[in-house]
C-alpha positions as CSV (number, residue, x, y, z in Angstrom):
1,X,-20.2,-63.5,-34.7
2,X,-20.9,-67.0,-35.6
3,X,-18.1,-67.4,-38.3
4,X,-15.4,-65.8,-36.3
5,X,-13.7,-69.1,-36.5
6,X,-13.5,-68.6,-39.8
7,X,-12.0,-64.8,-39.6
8,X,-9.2,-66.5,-37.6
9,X,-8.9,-69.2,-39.8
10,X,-8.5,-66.6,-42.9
11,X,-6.1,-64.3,-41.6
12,X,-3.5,-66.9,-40.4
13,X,-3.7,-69.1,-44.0
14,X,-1.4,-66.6,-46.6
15,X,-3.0,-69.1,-49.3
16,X,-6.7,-68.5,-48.4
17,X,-6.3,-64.8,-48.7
18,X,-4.6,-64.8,-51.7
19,X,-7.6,-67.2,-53.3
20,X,-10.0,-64.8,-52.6
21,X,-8.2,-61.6,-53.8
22,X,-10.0,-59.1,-55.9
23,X,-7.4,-61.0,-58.9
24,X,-8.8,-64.2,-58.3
25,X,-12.0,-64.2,-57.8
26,X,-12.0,-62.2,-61.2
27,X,-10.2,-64.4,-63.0
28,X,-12.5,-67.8,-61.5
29,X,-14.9,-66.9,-59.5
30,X,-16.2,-70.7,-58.9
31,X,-12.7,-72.2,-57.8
32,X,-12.4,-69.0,-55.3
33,X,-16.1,-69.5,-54.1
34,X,-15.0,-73.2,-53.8
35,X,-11.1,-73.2,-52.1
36,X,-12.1,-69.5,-49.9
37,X,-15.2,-69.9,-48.7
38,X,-17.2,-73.4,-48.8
39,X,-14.3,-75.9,-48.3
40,X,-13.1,-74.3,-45.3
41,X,-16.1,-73.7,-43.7
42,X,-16.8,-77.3,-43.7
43,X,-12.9,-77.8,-42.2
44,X,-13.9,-76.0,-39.3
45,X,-17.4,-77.4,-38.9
46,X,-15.6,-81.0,-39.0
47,X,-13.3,-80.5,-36.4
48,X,-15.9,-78.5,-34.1
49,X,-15.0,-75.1,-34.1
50,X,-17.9,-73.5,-35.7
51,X,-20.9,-75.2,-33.8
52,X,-23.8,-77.2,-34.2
53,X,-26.2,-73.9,-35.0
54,X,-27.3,-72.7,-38.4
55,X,-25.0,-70.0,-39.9
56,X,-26.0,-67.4,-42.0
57,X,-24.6,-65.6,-45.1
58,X,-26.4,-62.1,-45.8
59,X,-26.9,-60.8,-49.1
60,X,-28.4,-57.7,-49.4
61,X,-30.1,-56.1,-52.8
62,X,-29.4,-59.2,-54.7
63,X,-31.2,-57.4,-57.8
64,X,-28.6,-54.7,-57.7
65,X,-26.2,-57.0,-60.0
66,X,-28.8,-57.1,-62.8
67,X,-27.9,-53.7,-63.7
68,X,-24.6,-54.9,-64.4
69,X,-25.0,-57.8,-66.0
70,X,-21.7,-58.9,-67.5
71,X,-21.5,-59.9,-71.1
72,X,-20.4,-63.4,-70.0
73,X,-20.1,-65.4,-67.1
74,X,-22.9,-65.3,-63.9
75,X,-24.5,-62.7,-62.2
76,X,-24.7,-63.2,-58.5
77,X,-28.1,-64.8,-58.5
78,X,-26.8,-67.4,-61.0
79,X,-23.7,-67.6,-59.3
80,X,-25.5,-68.4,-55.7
81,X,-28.3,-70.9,-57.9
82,X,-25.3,-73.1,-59.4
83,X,-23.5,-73.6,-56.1
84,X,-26.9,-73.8,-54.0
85,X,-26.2,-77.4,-54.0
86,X,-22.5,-77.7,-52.7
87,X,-23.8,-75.5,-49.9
88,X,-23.7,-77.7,-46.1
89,X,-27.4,-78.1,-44.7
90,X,-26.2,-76.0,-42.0
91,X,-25.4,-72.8,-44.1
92,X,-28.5,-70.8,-44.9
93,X,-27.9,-67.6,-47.4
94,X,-30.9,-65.0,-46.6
95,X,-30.9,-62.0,-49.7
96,X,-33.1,-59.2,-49.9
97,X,-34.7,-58.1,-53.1
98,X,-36.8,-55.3,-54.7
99,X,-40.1,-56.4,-55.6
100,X,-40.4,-54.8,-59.0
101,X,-37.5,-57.5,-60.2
102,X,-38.3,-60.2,-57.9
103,X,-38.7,-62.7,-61.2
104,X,-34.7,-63.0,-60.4
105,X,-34.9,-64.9,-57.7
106,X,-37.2,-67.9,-59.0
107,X,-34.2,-69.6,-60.1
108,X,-33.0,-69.8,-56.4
109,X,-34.6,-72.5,-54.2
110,X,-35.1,-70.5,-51.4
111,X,-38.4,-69.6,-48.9
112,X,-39.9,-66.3,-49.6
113,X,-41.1,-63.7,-47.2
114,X,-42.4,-60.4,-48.6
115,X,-42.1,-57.5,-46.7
116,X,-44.2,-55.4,-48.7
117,X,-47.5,-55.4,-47.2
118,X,-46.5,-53.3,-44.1
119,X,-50.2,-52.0,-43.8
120,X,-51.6,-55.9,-43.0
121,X,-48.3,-57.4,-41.4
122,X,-48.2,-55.8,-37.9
123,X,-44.6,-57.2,-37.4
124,X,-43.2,-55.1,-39.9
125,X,-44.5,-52.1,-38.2
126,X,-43.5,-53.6,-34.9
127,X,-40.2,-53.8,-35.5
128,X,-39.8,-50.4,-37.2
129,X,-41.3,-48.9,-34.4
130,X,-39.1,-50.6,-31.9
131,X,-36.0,-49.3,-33.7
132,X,-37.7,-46.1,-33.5
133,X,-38.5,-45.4,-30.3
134,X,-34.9,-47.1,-29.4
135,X,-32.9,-44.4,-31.4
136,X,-35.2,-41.6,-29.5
137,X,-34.8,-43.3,-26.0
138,X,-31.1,-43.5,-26.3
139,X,-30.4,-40.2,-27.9
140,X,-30.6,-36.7,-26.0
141,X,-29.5,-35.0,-29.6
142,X,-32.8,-36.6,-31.1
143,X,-34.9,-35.5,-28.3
144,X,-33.4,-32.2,-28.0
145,X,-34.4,-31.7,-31.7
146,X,-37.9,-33.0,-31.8
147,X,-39.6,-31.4,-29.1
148,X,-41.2,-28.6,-29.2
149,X,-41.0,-27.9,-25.2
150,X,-38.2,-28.2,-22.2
151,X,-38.9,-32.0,-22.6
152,X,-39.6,-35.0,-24.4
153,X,-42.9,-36.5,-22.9
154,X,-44.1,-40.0,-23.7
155,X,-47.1,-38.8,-25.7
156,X,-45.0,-36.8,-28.1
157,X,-42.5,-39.3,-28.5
158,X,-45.5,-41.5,-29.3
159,X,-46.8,-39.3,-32.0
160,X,-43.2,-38.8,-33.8
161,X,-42.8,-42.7,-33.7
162,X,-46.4,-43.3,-35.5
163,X,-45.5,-40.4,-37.9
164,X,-42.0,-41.3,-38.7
165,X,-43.5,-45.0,-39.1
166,X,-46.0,-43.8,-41.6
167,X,-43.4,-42.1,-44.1
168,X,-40.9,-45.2,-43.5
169,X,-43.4,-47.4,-45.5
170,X,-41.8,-50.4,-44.1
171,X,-38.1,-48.8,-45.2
172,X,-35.3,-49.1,-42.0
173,X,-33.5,-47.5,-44.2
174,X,-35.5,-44.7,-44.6
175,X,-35.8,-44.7,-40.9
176,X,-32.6,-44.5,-39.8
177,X,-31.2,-42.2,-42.1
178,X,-34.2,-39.7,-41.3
179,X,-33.0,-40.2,-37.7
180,X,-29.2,-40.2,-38.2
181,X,-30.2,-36.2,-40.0
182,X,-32.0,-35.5,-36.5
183,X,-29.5,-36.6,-34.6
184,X,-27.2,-34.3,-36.1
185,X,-29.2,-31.0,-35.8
186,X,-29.7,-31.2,-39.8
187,X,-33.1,-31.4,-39.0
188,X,-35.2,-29.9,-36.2
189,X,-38.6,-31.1,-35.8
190,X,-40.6,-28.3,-33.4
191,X,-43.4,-28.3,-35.4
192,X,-46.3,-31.4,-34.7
193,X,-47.1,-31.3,-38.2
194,X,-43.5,-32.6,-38.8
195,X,-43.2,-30.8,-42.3
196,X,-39.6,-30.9,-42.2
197,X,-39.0,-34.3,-42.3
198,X,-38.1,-35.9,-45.8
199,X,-40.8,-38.4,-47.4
200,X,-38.8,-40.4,-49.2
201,X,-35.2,-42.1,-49.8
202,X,-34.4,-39.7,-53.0
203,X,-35.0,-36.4,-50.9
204,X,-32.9,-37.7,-47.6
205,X,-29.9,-38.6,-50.7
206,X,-30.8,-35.1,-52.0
207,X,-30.4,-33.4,-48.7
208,X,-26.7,-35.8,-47.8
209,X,-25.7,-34.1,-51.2
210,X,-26.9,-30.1,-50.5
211,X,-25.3,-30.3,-46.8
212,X,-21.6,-31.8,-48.1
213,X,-21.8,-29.6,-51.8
214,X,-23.9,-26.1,-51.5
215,X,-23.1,-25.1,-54.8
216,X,-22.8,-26.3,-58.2
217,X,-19.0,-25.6,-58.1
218,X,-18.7,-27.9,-54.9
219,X,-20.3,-31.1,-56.5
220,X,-18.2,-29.8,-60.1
221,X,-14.9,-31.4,-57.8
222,X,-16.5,-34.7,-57.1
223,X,-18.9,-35.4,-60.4
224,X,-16.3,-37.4,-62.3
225,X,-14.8,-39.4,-59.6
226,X,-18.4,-40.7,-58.5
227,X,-19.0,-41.0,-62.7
228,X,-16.2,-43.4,-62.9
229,X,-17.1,-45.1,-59.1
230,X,-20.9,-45.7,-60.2
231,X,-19.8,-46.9,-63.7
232,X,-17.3,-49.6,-62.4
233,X,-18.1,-53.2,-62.5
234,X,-16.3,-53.8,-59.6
235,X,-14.3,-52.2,-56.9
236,X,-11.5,-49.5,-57.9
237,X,-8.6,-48.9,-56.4
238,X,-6.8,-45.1,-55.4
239,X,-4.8,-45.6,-58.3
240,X,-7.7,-46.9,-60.8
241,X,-10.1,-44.0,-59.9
242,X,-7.3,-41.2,-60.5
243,X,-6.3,-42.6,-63.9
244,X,-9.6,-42.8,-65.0
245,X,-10.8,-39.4,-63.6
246,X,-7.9,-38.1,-66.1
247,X,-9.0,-40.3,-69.0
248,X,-12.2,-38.1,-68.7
249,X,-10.7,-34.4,-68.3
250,X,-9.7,-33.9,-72.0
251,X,-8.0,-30.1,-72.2
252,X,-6.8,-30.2,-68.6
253,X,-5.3,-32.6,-65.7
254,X,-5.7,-33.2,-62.3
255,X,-2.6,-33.7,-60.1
256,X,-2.4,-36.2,-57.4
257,X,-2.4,-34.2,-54.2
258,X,-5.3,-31.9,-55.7
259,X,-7.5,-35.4,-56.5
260,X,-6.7,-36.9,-52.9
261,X,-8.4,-33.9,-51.2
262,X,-11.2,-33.9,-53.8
263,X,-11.3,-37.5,-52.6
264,X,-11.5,-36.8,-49.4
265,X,-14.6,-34.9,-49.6
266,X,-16.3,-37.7,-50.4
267,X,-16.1,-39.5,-47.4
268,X,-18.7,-41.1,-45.8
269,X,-20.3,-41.5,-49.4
270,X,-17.9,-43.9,-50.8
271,X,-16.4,-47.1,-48.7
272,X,-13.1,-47.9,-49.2
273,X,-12.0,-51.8,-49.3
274,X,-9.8,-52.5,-46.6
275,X,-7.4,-55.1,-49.4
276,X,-6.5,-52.7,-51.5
């Protein structure tokens, strides 16, 4: 990684941590943005540990913070446009964005590259397909589950790449979660009208959801604990979660050990912060 110099740099000063705690940049998000991130990156630049290349900073779904716009203060596309120009010449911030709210980003002096027209741009499906036929190549699970024979042949791998391409619509996402399901025997492709496979994000989601809860009763143990996840501004701890998952259970309540192992069964569907 390019900023690994920074990592290091991070985990051996006590008081950088502690600026950019969950506390801090909460309580000032422009002095922790300042003191964490910019000031010692240009530190390390000056005395030659982080080289003379571009660095980037990834933000991905920018738009996602417009549906929780706070009351006061920035959103994270106001946030990035008032410190755009504190930013060194040699640190580039690239962030994705859905088309439908793309008005967002015209505050942000930034190049933009839409990724939309997958029919005309034949790098999109380039790349898609490369990732594609990667996964396949590399994977005897995935092979094993979409032929129809004793053996994956070139000409059928072919055909499963230009189909799987076609329903990805440009989406890697789409792609490599249809994949990941393949890989895993959730989904056996021996048919060459691939009717099995999902056509969209919201029916791979549906199927994650109908594999890990077959019943109503199932998902019953996890529905307030994601309520409370999805609702929250920010990051919530164990601790958090738990209390709140009570606040919301008005004639009964949940023990600890019971809501740890209700917890648990969401795993894989919730990342956990390593700082708390």
């Amino acid at each position: 990684p390019q900023l690994s110099s920074y990592r290091d740099h991070l985990l051996s000063e006590a008081h950088l941590q502690g600026a950019l705690s969950l506390k801090e940049c909460i309580a000032n998000p422009d002095l922790a943005f300042n003191r964490g991130i910019l000031e010692p990156l240009a530190s390390l630049r000056r005395v030659g540990k982080i080289d003379g290349s571009n660095c980037v900073i990834l933000v991905d779904g920018l738009c996602e913070a417009e549906y929780h716009r706070p009351d006061h203060g920035d959103t994270i596309t106001s946030f990035l446009a008032k410190h755009m120009p504190q930013f060194p010449s040699w640190l580039k911030i690239i962030a994705t964005i859905r088309t439908q709210l793309q008005e967002i980003s015209k505050q942000l002096p930034f190049t933009r590259i839409s990724l939309d027209n997958v029919n005309v741009n034949e790098n999109l499906q380039k790349d898609i397909l490369e990732y594609i036929n990667y996964r396949v190549k590399n994977s005897p699970s995935i092979q094993t589950n979409i032929t129809a024979g004793s053996k994956l042949d070139s000409l059928s791998q072919n055909k499963f790449g230009q189909h799987l391409l076609h329903l990805s619509q440009g989406s890697f996402l789409f792609a490599k979660l249809t994949l990941d399901l393949v890989e895993r025997g959730h989904l056996v492709v021996k048919s060459s009208g691939y009717k099995v496979l999902p056509v969209s994000l919201a029916q791979i989601y549906m199927l994650h959801f109908n594999l890990r809860f077959p019943t109503v009763r199932s998902f019953e143990k996890v529905f307030h604990i994601l309520s409370v996840c999805l609702a929250a501004l920010y990051p919530l701890t164990l601790l958090e979660i738990y209390y709140s998952v009570n606040s919301l259970l008005v004639d009964t309540f949940l023990p600890w050990e019971e809501f740890r192992q209700r917890f648990k069964l969401l795993s894989g569907f919730l990342v956990k912060r390593l700082d708390n």
